[in-house]
DRENDREN-856658 format. One line per 2 residues: number of its first residue (from 1); their letters; for each residue x, y, z negated of C-alpha. Coordinates in Angstrom, 2 decimals. Each point is the difference from the previous one (the first is absolute). Example, Ala and Ser with C-alpha at 12.3 -4.5 7.8 and 13.67 -1.06 7.14 Angstrom:
<pts>
1) as) 12.30 -4.50 -7.80  1.37 3.44 0.66
</pts>
This chain:
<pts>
1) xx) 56.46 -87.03 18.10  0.27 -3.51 -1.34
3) xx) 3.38 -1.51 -1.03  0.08 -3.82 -1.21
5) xx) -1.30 -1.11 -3.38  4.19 -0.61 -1.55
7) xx) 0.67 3.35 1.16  -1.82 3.29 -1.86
9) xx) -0.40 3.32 1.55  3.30 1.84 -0.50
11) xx) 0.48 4.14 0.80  3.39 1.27 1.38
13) xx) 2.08 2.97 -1.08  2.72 1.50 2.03
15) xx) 2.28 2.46 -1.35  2.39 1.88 2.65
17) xx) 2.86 1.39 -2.89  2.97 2.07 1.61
19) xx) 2.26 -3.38 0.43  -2.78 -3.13 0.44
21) xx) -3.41 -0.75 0.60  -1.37 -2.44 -2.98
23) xx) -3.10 -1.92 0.60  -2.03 -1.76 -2.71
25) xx) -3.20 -2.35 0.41  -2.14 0.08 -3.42
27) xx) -3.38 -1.72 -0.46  -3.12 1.16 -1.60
29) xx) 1.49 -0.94 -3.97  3.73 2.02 0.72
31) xx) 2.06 -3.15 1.02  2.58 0.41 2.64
33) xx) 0.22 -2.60 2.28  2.46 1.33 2.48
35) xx) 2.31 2.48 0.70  2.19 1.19 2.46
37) xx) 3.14 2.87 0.70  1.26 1.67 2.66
39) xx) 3.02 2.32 0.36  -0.62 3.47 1.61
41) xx) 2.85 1.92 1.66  1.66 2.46 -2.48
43) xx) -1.08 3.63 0.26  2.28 2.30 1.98
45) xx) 0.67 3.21 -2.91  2.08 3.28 1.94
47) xx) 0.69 3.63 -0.15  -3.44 2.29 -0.69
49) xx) -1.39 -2.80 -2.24  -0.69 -2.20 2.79
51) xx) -1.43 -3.66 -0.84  -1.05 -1.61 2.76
53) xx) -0.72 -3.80 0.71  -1.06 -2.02 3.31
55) xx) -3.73 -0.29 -0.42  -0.09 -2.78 2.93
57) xx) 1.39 -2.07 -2.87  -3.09 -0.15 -2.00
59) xx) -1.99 -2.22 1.73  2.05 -2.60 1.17
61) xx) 0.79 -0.40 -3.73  -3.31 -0.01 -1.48
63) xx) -0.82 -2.67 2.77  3.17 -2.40 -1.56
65) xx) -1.08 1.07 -3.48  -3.66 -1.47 0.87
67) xx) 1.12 -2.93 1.98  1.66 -1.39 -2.37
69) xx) -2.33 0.68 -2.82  -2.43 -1.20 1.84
71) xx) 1.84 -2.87 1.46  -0.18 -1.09 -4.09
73) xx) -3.21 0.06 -0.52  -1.77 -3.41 -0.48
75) xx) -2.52 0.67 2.84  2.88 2.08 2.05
77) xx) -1.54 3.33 -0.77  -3.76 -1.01 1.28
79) xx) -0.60 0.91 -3.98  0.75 3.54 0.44
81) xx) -2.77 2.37 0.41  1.51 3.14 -0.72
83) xx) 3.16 1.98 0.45  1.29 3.79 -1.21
85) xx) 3.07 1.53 0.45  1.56 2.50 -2.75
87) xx) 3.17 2.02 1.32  2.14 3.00 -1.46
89) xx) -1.62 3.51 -0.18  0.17 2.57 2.57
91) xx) 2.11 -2.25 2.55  -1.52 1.24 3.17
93) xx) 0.67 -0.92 4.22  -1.60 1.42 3.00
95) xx) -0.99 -2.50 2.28  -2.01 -0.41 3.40
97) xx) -3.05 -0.82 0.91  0.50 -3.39 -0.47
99) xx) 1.53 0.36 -3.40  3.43 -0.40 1.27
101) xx) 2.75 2.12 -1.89  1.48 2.81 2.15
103) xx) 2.54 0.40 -2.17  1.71 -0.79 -3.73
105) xx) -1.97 0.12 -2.93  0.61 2.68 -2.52
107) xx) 0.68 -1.70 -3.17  -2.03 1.41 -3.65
109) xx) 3.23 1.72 -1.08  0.43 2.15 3.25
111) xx) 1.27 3.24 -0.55  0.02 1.54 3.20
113) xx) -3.22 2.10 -0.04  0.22 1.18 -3.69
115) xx) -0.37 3.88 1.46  -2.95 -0.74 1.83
117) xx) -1.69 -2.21 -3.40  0.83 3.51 -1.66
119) xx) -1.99 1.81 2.63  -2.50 -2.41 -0.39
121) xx) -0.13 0.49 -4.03  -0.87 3.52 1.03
123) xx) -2.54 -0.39 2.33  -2.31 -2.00 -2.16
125) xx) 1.04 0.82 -3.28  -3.92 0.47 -1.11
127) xx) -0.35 -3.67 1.71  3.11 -1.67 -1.76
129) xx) -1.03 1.32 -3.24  -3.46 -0.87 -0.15
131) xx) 1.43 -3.64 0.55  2.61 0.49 -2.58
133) xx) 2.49 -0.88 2.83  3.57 1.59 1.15
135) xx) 1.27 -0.50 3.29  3.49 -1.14 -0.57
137) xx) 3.45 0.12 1.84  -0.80 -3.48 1.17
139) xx) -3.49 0.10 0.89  -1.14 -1.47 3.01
141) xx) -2.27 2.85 1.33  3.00 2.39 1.06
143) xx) 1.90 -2.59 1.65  -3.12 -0.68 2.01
145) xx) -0.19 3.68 0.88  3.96 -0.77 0.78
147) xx) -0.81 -2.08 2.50  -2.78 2.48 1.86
149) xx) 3.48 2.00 0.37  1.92 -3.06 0.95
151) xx) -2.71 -0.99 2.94  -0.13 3.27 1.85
153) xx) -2.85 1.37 1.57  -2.73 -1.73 -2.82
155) xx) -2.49 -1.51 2.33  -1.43 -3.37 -2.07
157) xx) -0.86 -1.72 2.93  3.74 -0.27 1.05
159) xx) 1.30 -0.09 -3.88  -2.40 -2.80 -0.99
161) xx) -0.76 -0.60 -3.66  1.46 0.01 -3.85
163) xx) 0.27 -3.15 -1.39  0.81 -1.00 -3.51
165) xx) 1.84 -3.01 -0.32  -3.21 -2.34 -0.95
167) xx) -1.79 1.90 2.97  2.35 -1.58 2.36
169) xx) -0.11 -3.26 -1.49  -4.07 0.20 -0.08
171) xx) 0.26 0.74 3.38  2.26 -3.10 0.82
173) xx) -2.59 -2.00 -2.25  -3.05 1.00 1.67
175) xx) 1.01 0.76 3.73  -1.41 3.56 -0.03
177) xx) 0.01 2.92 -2.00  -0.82 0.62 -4.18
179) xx) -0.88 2.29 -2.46  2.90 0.89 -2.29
181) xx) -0.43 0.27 -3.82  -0.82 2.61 -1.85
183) xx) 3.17 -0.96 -2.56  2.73 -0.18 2.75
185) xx) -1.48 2.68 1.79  0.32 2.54 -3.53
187) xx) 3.98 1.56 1.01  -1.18 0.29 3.39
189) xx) -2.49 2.87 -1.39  -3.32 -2.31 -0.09
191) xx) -2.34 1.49 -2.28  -1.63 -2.62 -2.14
193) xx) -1.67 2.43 -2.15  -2.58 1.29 2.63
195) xx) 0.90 -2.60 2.68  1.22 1.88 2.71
197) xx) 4.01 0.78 1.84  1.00 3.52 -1.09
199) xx) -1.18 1.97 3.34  1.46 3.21 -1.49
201) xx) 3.71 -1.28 -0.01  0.03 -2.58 2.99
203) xx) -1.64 2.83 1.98  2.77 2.45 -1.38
205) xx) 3.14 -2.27 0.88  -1.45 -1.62 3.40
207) xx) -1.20 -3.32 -0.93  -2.53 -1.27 2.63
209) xx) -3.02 -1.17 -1.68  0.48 -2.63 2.50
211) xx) 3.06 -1.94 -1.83  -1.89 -0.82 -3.03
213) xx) -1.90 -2.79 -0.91  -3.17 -0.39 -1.44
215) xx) 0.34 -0.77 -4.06  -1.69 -2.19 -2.19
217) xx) -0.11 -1.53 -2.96  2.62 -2.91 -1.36
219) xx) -1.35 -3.70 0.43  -2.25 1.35 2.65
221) xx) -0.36 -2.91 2.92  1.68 1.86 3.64
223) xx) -0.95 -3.24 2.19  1.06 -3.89 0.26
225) xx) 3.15 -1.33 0.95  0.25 -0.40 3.74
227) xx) 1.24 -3.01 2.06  3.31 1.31 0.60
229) xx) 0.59 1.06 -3.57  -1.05 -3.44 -1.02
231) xx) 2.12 -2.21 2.21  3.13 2.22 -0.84
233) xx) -1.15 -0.31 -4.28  -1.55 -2.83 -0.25
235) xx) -3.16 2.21 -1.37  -3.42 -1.27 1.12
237) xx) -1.88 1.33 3.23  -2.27 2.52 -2.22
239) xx) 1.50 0.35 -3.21  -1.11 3.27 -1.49
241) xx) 2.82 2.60 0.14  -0.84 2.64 -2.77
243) xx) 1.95 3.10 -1.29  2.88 -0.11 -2.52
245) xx) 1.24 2.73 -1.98  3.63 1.54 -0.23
247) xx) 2.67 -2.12 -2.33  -0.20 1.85 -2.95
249) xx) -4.09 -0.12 -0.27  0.78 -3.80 1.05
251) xx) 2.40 -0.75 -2.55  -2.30 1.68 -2.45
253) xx) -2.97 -1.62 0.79  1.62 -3.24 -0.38
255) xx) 0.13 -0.10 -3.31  -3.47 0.54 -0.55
257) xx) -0.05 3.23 -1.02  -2.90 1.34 2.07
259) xx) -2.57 0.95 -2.59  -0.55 4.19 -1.13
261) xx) 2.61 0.04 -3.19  2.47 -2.78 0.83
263) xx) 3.53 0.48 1.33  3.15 -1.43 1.07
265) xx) 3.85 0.69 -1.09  2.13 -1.07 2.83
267) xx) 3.97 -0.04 -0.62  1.19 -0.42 3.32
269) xx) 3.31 1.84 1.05  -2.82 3.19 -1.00
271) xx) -2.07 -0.23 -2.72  -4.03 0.74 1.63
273) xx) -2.70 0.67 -1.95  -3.56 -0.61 1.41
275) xx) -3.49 -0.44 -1.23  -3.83 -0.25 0.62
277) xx) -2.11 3.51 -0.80  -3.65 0.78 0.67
279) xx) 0.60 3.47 1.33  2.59 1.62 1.63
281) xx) 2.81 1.09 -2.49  2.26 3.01 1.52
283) xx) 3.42 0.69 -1.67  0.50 3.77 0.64
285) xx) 4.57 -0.93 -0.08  -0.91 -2.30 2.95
287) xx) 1.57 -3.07 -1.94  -3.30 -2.10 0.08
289) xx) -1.61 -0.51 2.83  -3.10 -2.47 1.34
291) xx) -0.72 -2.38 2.16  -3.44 -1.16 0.72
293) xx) -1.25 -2.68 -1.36  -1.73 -2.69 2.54
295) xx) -3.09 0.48 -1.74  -0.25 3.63 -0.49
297) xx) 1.82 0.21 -3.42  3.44 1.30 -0.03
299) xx) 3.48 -0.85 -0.73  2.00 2.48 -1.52
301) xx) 3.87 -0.25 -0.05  3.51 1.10 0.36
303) xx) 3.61 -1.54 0.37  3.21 1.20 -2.28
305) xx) 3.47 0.18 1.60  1.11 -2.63 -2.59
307) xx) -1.15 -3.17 -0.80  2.21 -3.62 0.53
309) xx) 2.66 2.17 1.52  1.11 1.21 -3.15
311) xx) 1.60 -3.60 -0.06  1.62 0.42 3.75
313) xx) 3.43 0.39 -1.33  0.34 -3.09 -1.77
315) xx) 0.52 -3.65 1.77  -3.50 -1.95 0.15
317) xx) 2.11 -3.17 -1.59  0.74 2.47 -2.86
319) xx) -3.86 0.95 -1.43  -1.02 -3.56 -1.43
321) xx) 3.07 0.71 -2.05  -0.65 3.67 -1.11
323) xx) -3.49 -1.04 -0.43  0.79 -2.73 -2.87
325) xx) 2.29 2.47 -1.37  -2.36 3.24 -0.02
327) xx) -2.82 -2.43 -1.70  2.63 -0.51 -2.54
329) xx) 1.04 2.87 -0.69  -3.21 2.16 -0.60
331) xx) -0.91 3.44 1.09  2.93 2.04 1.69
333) xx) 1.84 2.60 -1.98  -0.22 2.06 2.68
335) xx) -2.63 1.91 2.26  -0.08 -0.07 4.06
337) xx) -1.12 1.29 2.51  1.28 -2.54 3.23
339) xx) -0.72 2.05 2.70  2.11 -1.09 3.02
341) xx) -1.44 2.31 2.55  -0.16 4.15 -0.05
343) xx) -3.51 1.37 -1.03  -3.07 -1.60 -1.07
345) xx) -3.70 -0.67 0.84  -1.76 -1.31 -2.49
347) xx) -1.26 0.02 -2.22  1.39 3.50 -0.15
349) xx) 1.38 2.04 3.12  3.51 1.37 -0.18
351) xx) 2.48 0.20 3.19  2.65 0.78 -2.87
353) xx) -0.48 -3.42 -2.20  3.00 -1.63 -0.95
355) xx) 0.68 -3.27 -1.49  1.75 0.45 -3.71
357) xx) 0.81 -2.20 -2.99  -0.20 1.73 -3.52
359) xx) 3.07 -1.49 -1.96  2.68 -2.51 0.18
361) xx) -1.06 -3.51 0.48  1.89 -2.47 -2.31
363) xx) -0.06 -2.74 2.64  -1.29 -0.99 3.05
365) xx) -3.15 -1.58 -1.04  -0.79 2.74 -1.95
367) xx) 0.69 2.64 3.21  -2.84 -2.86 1.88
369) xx) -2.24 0.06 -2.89  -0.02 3.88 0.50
371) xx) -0.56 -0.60 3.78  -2.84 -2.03 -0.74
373) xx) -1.47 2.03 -2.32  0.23 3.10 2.21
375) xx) -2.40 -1.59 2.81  -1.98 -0.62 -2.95
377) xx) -0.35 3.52 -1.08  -0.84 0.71 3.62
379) xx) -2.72 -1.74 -0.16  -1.80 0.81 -3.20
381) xx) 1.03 3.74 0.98  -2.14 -1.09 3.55
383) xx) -2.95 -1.57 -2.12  -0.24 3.15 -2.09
385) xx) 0.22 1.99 2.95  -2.90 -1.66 1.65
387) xx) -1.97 -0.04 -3.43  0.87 3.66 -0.17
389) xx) -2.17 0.25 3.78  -3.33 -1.49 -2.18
391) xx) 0.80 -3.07 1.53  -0.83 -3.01 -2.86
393) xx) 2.43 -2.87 0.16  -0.75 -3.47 -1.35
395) xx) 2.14 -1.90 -1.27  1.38 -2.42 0.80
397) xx) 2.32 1.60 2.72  0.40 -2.64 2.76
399) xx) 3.51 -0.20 1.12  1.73 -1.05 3.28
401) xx) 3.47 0.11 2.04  3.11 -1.90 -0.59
403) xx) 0.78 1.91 -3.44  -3.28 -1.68 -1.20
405) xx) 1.51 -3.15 0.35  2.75 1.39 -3.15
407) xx) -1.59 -1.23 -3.17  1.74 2.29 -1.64
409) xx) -0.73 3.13 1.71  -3.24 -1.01 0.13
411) xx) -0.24 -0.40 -3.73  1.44 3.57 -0.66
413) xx) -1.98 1.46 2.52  -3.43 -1.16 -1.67
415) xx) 2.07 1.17 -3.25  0.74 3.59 1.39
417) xx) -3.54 -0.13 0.97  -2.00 -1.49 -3.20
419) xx) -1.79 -1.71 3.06  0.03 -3.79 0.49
421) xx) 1.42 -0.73 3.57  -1.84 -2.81 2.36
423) xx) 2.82 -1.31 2.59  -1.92 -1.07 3.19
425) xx) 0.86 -2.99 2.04  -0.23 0.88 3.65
427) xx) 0.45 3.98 -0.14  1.40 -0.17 3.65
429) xx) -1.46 2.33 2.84  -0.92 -3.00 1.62
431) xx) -1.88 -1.88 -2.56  -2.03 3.39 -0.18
433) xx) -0.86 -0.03 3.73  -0.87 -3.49 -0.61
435) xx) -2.71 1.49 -2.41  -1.41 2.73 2.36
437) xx) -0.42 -2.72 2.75  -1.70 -1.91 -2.52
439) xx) -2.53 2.51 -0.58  -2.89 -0.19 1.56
441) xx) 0.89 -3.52 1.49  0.99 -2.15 -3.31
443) xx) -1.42 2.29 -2.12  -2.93 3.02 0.00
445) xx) 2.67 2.78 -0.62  3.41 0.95 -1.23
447) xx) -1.07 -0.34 -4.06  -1.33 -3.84 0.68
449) xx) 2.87 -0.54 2.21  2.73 1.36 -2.52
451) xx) -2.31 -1.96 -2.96  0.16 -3.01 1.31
453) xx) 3.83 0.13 1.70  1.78 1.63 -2.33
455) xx) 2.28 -2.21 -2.27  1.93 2.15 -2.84
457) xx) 2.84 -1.42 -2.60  -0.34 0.48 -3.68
459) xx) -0.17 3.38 -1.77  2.70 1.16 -1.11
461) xx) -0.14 2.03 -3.39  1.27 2.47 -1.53
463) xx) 2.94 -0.15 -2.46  -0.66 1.63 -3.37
465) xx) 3.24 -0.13 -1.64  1.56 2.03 2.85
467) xx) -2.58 2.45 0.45  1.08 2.55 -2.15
469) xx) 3.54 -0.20 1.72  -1.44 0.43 3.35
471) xx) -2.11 2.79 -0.87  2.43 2.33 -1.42
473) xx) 2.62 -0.95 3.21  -3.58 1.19 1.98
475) xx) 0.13 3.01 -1.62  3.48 0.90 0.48
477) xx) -0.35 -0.74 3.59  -3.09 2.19 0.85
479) xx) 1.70 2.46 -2.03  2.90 -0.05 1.98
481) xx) -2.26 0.92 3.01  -1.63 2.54 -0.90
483) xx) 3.66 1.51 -1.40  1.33 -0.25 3.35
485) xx) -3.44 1.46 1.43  -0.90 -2.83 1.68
487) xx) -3.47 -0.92 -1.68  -2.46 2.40 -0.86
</pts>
């Protein structure tokens, strides 16, 4: 594909979040040169634990998103020889032969078919442990099983086909058909381990064989965009369309973190922790888990039930404020756990986990300090639980999500952690599709892609004369847990 000598070869990302699809363009060195959002329709949440959202959206926003993009581009988007598509986990649709939707998507955090996931647990128990995996309330396999129920009599040929949300969009893309991935396909009961769709359970809850699609690997090329994809984008007849991965492998990945030993902190409204293993690391509580990595290594991980929301109940305008006056102040008086939900997943399990704060704070900075702290704790109680698995972690811990952007929290997070924290520039889901397109077309694979993309900020290192402090609050707080019989 040749593109004119002003403009270079640029890769496209799409994400496809639960409110908007982002797009980002990103040449060979990691510069963005355009980017693009559109809004999606809001997800309809009912009685049973319904979440549901109108999957005919999807496209026509992802074709906006890449228009305009596109549309930006010094060459119009004739630069752009690759495109991948990242989307939430487990959101699944049935759709027709022609990849139309036959009905609503059901969203990741679908609760509807949480007895049938059980039943599923129990059918391939052996299966699930051997992978070190637990099928969840929300997993998408029973609410595909759900749906078998839903359609009647189970013939495929009249039911059509599963699609994941970047199957559908591949589909769009390429004008036919496409493997899924093997990392969006994981809560739908793919196998990555051996490779294969759990017969034993889709046999057992009357999933036609026929509904699934063939799996491969991330950044693997599905086909070339099409002429009618192209002159609704703005994509090139025959750009490569290759596999993305789901958003939380995405937003990992784009930080560079994709080498056996390195991993990623990100403080969104959870706090996730994920990483790059050799071998396949099970955690017999279920609170790690691992995805696959695109080139056969893994990525081990798990999300807590706290994280930035521990700040929810304060006005955004109000942090800068609390921030300055935390700094000031110095390590909290006080020890907390900010737990806004009920229960907990990692990095220990406990349906009874409560939030709690040890003491009386002596002002409101020092209750945020404490707040602050607490995610902290979190997450040096995750590292240690992941070191604890014979998993080595280097230092330093990359770190992502909008609580990164805190140089404060970030600061006593590498303190809580005696770890030096490396703040990454584009650690956005899209950005990290951007680097899975680009591998294989800019670059010769997802290390050389991530090498030469990745842009990170300036370590930021411990601080010695509050370590002490912060190590004693750590102790009170895992003690506290274990006291309430929360952590082993």
């Amino acid at each position: 594909m040749s593109t004119t000598s002003s403009a270079p070869e640029v890769v496209a990302g799409i994400d496809i979040a639960t409110a908007a699809v982002r797009v980002v363009c990103v040449d060979a060195h990691g510069r963005v040169h355009a980017e693009a959002r559109e809004p999606l329709p809001p997800p309809r949440r009912g009685a049973g634990g319904h979440s549901e959202q109108d999957a005919r959206a999807w496209w026509p926003a992802v074709a906006a998103a890449l228009r305009r993009a596109t549309a930006a581009l010094p060459a119009g988007g004739r630069e752009v020889v690759a495109v991948a598509t990242s989307a939430t986990s487990g959101t699944v649709v049935l759709a027709d032969g022609a990849g139309e939707p036959l009905g609503p998507a059901l969203m990741y955090d679908d609760r509807r078919a949480a007895d049938l996931n059980a039943r599923a647990q129990r059918i391939g128990a052996p299966r699930w442990q051997a992978l070190g995996l637990s099928v969840g309330p929300t997993a998408a396999l029973g609410r595909i099983a759900w749906l078998v129920g839903e359609e009647g009599d189970g013939t495929p040929s009249a039911l059509g086909h599963l699609l994941h949300t970047p199957d559908l969009i591949g589909r769009r893309l390429t004008g036919g058909p496409v493997a899924t991935d093997w990392s969006h396909a994981l809560k739908s009961g793919y196998d990555a381990r051996v490779g294969e769709w759990p017969t034993e359970v889709l046999d057992a809850l009357g999933v036609p064989a026929a509904w699934l699609p063939p799996v491969q690997a991330p950044a693997t090329e599905v086909g070339t965009v099409c002429a009618a994809a192209a002159h609704e984008t703005g994509l090139p007849v025959g750009c490569s369309v290759r596999l993305g991965m789901t958003d939380g492998c995405a937003g990992q990945i784009a930080t560079g973190a994709v080498r056996p030993g390195q991993f990623v902190g990100v403080l969104g409204t959870t706090y996730v922790l994920k990483g790059v293993t050799r071998e396949l690391v099970t955690d017999p509580t279920g609170a790690l888990y691992s995805h696959r990595h695109p080139d056969g290594w893994w990525l081990p991980g798990g999300a807590s039930n706290t994280g930035g929301e521990a700040l929810a109940h304060l006005p955004a305008g109000q942090l800068p404020a609390l921030d300055r006056a935390a700094a000031t102040r110095g390590p909290a008086s006080v020890v907390a756990y900010p737990l806004r939900r009920e229960g907990e997943r990692f990095p220990f399990v406990s349906g009874e986990a409560r939030g709690f704060l040890l003491g009386t704070p002596a002002d409101e900075a020092d209750r945020h300090r404490a707040e602050l702290e607490g995610v902290a704790f979190l997450e040096r109680l995750a590292i240690e639980r992941v070191r604890e698995l014979g998993v080595p972690v280097e230092g330093p811990l990359w770190a992502a999500g909008g609580g990164s952007r805190s140089p404060l929290w970030t600061r006593i997070r590498a303190t809580a952690l005696g770890m030096p924290l490396r703040v990454a520039d584009h650690a956005e889901t899209a950005f990290g599709a951007a680097l899975l397109a680009a591998s294989g077309t800019l670059h010769p694979d997802l290390a050389a892609s991530a090498a030469a993309m990745v842009r990170t900020g300036r370590d930021i290192e411990p601080d010695e004369t509050e370590r002490a402090a912060l190590d004693e609050s750590y102790a009170a707080f895992t003690a506290a847990l274990r006291e309430r019989g929360w952590l082993a």
